[in-house]
Each structure stands twice: as structure tokens, then as C-alpha cells.
MMTF fields as JSON, N, C-alpha, C and O atoms, coordinates in Angstrom:
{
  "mmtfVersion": "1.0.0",
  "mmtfProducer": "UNKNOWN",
  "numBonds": 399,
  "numAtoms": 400,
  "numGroups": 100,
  "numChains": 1,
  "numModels": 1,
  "chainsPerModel": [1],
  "groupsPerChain": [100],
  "chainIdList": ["A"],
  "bondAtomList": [4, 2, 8, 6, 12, 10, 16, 14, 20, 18, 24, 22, 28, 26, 32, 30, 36, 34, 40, 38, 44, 42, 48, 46, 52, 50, 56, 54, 60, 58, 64, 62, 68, 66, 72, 70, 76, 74, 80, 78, 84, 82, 88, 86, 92, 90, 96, 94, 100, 98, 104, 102, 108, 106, 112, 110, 116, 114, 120, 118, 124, 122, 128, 126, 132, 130, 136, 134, 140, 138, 144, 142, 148, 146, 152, 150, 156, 154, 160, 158, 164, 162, 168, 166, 172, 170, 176, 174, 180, 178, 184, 182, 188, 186, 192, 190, 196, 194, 200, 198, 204, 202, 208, 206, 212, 210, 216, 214, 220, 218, 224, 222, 228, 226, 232, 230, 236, 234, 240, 238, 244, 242, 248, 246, 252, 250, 256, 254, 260, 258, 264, 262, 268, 266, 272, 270, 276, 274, 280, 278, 284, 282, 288, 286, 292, 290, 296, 294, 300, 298, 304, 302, 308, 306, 312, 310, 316, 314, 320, 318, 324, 322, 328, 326, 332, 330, 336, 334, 340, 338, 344, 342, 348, 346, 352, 350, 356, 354, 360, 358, 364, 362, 368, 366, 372, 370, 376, 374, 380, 378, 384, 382, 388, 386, 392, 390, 396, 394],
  "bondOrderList": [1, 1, 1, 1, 1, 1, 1, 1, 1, 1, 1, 1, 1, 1, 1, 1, 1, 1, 1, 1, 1, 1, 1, 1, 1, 1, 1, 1, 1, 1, 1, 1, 1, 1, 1, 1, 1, 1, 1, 1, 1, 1, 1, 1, 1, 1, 1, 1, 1, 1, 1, 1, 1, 1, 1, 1, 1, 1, 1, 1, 1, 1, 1, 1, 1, 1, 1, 1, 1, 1, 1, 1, 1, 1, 1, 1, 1, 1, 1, 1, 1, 1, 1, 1, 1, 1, 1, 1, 1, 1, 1, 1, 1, 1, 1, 1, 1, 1, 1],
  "groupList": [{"groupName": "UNK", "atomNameList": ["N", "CA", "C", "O"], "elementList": ["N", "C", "C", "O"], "formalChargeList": [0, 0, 0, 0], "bondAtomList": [1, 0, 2, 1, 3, 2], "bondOrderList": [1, 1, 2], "singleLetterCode": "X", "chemCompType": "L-PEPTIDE LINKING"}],
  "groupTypeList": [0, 0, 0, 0, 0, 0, 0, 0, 0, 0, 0, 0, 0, 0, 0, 0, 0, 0, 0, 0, 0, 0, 0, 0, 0, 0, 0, 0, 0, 0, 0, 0, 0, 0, 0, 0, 0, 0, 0, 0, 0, 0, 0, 0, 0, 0, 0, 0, 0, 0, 0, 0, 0, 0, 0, 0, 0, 0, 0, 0, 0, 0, 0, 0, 0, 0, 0, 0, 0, 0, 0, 0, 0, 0, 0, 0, 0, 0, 0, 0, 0, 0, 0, 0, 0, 0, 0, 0, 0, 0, 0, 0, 0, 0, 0, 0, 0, 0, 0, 0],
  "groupIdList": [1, 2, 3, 4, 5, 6, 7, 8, 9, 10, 11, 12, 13, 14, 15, 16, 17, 18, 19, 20, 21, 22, 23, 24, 25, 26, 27, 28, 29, 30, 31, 32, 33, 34, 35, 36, 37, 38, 39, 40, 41, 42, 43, 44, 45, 46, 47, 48, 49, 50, 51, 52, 53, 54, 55, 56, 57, 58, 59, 60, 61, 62, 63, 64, 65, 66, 67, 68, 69, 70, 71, 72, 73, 74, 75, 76, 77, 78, 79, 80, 81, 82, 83, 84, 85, 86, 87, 88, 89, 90, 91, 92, 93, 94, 95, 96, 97, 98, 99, 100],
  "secStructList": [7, 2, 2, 2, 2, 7, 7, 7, 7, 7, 7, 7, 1, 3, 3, 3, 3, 7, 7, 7, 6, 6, 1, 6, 6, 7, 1, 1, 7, 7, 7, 3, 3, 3, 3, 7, 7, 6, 6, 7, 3, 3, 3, 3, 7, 7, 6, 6, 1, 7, 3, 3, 3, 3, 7, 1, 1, 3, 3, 3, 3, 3, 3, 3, 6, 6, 3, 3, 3, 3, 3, 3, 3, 3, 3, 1, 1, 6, 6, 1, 1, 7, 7, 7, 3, 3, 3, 3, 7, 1, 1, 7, 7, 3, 3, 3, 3, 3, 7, 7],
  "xCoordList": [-16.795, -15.398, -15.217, -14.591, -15.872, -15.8, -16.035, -15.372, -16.89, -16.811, -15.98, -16.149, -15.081, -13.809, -12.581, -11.64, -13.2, -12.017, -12.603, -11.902, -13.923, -14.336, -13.973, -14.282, -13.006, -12.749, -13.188, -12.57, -14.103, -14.63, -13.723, -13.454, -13.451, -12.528, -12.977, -13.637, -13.189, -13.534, -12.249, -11.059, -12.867, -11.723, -11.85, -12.1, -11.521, -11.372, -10.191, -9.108, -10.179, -9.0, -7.517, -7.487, -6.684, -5.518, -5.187, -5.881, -4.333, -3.894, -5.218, -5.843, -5.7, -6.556, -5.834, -5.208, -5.978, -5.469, -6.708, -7.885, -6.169, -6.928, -6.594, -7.453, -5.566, -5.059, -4.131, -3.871, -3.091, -1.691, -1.198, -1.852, -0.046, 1.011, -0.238, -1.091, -0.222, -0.348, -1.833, -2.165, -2.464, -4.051, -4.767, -4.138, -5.999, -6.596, -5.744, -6.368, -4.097, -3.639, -2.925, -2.874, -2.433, -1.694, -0.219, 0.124, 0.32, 1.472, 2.546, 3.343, 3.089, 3.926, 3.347, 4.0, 2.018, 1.536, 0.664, -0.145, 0.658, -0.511, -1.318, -1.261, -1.712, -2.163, -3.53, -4.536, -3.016, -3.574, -4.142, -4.008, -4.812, -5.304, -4.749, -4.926, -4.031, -3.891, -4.787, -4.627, -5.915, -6.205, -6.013, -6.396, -5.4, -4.716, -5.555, -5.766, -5.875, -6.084, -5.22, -4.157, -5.196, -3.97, -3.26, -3.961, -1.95, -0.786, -0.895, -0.078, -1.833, -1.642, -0.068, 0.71, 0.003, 1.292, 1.11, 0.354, 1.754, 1.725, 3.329, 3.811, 3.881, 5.068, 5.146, 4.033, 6.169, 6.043, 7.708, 8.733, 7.609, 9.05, 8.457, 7.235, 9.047, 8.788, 9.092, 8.507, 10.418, 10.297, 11.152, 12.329, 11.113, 11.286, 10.716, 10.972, 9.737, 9.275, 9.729, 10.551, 8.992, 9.298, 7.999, 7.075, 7.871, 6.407, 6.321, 7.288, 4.767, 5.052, 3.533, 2.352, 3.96, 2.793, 2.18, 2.876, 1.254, 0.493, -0.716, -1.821, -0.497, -1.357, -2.722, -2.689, -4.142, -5.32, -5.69, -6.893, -5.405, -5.831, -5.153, -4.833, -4.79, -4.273, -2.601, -2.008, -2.166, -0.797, 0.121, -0.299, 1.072, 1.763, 3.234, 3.829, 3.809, 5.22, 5.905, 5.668, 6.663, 7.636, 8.881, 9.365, 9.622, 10.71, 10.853, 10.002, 12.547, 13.193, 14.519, 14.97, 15.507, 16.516, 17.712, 18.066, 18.001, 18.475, 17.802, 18.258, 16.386, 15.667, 14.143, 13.549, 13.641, 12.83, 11.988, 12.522, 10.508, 9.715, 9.08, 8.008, 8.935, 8.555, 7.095, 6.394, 6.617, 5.378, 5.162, 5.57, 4.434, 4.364, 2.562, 2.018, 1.982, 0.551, 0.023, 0.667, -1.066, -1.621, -3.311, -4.015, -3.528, -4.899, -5.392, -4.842, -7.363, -8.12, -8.87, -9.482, -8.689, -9.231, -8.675, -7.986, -9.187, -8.849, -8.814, -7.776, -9.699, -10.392, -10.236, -10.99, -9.002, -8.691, -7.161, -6.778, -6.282, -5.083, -4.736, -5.419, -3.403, -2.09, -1.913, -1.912, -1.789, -1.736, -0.116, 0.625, 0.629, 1.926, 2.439, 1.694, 3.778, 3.816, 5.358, 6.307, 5.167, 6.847, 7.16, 6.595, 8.375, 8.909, 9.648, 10.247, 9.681, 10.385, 10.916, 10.328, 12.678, 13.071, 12.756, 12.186, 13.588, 13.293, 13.932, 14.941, 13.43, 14.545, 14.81, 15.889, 13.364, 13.356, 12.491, 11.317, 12.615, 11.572, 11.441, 12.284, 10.159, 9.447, 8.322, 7.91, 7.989, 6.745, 5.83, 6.355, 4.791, 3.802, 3.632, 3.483, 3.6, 2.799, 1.55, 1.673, 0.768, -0.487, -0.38, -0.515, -0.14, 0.244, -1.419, -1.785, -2.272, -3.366, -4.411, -5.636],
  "yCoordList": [-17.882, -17.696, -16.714, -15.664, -17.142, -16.231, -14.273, -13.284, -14.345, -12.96, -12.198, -10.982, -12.619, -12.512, -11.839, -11.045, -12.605, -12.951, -11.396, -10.659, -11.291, -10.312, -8.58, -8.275, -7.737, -6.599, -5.635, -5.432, -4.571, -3.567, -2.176, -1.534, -2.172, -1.15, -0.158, -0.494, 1.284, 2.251, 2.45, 2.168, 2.97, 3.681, 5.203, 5.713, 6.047, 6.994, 7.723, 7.165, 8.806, 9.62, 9.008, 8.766, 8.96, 9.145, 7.607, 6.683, 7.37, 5.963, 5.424, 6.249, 4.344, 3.722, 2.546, 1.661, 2.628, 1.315, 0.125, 0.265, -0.752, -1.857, -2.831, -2.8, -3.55, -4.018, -3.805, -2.812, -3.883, -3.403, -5.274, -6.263, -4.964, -6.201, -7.062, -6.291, -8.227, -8.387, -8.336, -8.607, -8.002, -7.675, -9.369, -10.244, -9.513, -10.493, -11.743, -12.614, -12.077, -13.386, -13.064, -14.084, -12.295, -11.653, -11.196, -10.029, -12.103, -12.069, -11.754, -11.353, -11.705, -10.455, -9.84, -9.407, -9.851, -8.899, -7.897, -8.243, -6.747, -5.661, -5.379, -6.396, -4.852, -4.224, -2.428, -2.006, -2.147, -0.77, -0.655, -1.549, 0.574, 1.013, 2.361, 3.203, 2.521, 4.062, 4.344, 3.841, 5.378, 5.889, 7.601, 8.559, 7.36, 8.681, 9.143, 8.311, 10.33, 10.882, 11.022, 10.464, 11.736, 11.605, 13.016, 13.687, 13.129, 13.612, 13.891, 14.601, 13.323, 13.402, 12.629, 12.038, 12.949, 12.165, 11.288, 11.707, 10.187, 10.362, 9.537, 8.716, 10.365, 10.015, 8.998, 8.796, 8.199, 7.355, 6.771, 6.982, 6.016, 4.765, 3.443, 3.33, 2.627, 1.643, 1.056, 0.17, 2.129, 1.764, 0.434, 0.787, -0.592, -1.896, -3.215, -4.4, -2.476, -4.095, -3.592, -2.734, -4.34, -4.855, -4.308, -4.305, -3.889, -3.211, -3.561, -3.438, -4.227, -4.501, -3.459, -3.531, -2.886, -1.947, -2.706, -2.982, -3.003, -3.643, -3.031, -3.15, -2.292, -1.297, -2.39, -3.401, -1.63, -2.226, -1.644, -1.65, -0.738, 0.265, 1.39, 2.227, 1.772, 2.85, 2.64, 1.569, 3.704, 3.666, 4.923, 5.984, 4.432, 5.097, 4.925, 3.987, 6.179, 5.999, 6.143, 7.064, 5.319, 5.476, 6.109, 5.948, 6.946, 6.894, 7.308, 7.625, 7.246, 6.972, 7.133, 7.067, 7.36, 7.503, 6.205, 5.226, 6.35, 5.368, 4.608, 3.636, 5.258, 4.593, 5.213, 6.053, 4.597, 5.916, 4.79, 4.458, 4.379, 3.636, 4.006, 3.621, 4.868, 5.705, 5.736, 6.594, 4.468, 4.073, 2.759, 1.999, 2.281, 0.873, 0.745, 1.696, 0.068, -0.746, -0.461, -0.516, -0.215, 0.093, -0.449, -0.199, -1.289, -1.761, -0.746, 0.286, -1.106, -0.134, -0.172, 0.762, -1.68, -2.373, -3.711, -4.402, -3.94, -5.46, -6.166, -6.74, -6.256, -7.521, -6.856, -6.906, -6.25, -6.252, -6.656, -5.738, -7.25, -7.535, -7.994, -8.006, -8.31, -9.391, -7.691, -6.601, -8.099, -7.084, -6.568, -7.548, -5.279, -4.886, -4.683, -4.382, -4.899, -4.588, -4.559, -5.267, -3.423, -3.205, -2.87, -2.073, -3.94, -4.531, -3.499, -2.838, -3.197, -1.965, -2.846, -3.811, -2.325, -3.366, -2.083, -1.007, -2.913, -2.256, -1.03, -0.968, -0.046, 1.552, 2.153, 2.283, 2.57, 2.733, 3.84, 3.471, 4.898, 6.362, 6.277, 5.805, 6.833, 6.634, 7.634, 8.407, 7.541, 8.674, 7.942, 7.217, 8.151, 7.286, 8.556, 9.569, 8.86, 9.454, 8.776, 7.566, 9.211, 8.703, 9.056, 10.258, 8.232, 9.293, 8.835, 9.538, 7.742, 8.281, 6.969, 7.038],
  "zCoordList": [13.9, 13.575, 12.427, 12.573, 11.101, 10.156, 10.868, 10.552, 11.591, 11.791, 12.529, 12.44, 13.272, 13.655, 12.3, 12.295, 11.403, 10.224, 9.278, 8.583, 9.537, 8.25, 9.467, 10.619, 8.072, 8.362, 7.996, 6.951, 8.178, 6.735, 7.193, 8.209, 5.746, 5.545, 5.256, 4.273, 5.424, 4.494, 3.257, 3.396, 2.157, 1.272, 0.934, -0.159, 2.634, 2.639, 1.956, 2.126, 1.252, 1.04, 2.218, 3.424, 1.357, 2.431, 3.062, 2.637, 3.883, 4.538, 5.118, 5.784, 5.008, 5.99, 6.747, 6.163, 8.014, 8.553, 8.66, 8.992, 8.36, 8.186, 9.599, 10.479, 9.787, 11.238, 11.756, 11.078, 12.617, 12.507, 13.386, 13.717, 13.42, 13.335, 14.821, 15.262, 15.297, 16.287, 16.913, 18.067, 16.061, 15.784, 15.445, 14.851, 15.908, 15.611, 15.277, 14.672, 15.622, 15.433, 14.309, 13.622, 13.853, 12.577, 13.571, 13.758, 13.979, 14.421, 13.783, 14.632, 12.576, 11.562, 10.329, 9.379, 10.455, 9.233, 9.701, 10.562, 9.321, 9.581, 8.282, 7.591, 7.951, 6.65, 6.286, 6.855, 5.534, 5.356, 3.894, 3.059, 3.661, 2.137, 2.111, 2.992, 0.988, 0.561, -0.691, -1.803, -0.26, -2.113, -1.999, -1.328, -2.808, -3.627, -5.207, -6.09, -5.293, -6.07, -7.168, -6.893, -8.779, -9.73, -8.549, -7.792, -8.69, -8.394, -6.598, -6.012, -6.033, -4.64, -4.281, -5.03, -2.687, -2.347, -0.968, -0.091, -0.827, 1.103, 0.98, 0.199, 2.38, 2.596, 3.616, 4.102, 4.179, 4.715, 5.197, 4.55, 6.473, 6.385, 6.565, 6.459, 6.776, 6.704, 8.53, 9.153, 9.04, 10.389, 10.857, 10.777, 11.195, 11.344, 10.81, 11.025, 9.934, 9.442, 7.727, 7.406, 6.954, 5.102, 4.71, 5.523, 3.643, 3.174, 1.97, 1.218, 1.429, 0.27, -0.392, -0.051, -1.046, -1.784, -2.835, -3.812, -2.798, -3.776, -4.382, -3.852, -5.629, -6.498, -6.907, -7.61, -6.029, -7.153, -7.665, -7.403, -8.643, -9.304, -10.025, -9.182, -11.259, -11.526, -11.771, -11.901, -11.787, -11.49, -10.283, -9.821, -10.146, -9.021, -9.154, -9.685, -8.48, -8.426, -7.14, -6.359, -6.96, -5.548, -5.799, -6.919, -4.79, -4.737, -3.452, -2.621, -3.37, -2.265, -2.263, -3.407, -1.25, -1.705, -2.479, -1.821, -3.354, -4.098, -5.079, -5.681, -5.229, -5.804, -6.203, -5.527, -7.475, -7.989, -9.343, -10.401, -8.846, -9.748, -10.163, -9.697, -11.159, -11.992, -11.994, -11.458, -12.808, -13.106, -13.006, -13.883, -11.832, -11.587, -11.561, -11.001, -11.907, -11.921, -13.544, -14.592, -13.355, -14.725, -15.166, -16.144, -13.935, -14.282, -14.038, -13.653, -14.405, -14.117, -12.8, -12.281, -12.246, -11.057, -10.872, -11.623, -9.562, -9.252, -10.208, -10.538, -10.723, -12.041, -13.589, -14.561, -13.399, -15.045, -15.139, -15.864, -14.944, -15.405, -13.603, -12.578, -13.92, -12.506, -11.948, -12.519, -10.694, -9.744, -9.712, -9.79, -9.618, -9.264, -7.691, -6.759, -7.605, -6.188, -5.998, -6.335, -5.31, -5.229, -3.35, -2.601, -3.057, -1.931, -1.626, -2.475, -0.007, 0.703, 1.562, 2.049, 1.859, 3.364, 4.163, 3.982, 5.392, 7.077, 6.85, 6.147, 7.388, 7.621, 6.3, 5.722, 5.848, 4.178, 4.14, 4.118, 4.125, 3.985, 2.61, 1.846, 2.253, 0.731, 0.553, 1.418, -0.389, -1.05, -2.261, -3.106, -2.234, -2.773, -3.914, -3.231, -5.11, -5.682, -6.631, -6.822, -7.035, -8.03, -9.285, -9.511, -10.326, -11.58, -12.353, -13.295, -11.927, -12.288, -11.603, -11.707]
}
């Protein structure tokens, strides 16, 4: 069973998909990795589902129209400080930048 459950991810440059909605019994969640370099970008919507960005590392800024998070995270890794994460609804175009 467990090996069913274990996923290996690369942490290539750029979006990695990890599962998408409907995958292995994950009936409303998918999940992905973005790593970004300092001032890289990736653009994005959200489409029909809710997105929640959750920074392990570094910091980053979103914006969007109506809206603009300057500088959100700040650890240096997983295992140094509470993780940040900032919530996207449905039908929400956005831009990821890396500020470091």
C-alpha cells in the first residue's frame, strides 16, 4: 500500500507536476512544485479549482489583478521557521515572482 502512496518528485527548474486532481484517489486535490530562481517568474490561472501556494523556501511575490503580495515566506527551508501560504479562488490569473 505504502508504495502506491510514495511520489518522487524531481525539483526541476520551473512547474513540476506532482499529481493532478483525480490521480491515485485524490478526488479534489492535485498538487505541483514550482522552483524559481531570485527574479525568475511563472504565470499562471487557477482555472476552476482554489490554489493554495505554499512557500518552502525563500521568499516570493504574487500578484494579480486586484491584488499584489509583495513579499510573502522568508525561511531558508522547510525546517527553519512556520511555513507561508497565500490562497487563490477559482478564475484567478497570477504571477509567481522569486524575490530570493
Amino acid at each position: 500500500m505504502s508504495e502506491k502512496l510514495l511520489i518522487h518528485c524531481p525539483a526541476n527548474p520551473g512547474y513540476n507536476r506532482i499529481l493532478n486532481t483525480g490521480e491515485r484517489g485524490m478526488k479534489l486535490t492535485g498538487f505541483g512544485l514550482l522552483r524559481l530562481q531570485t527574479g525568475q517568474r511563472h504565470a499562471a490561472a487557477t482555472d476552476g479549482c482554489e490554489v493554495a501556494l505554499v512557500i518552502l523556501g525563500g521568499t516570493f511575490r504574487v500578484v494579480g489583478d486586484g491584488f499584489d503580495f509583495a513579499k510573502v515566506g522568508g525561511r531558508a527551508d522547510v525546517f527553519s521557521g512556520k511555513p507561508h501560504t497565500v490562497y487563490l479562488p477559482r478564475h484567478t490569473a497570477y504571477e509567481v515572482v522569486a524575490v530570493s
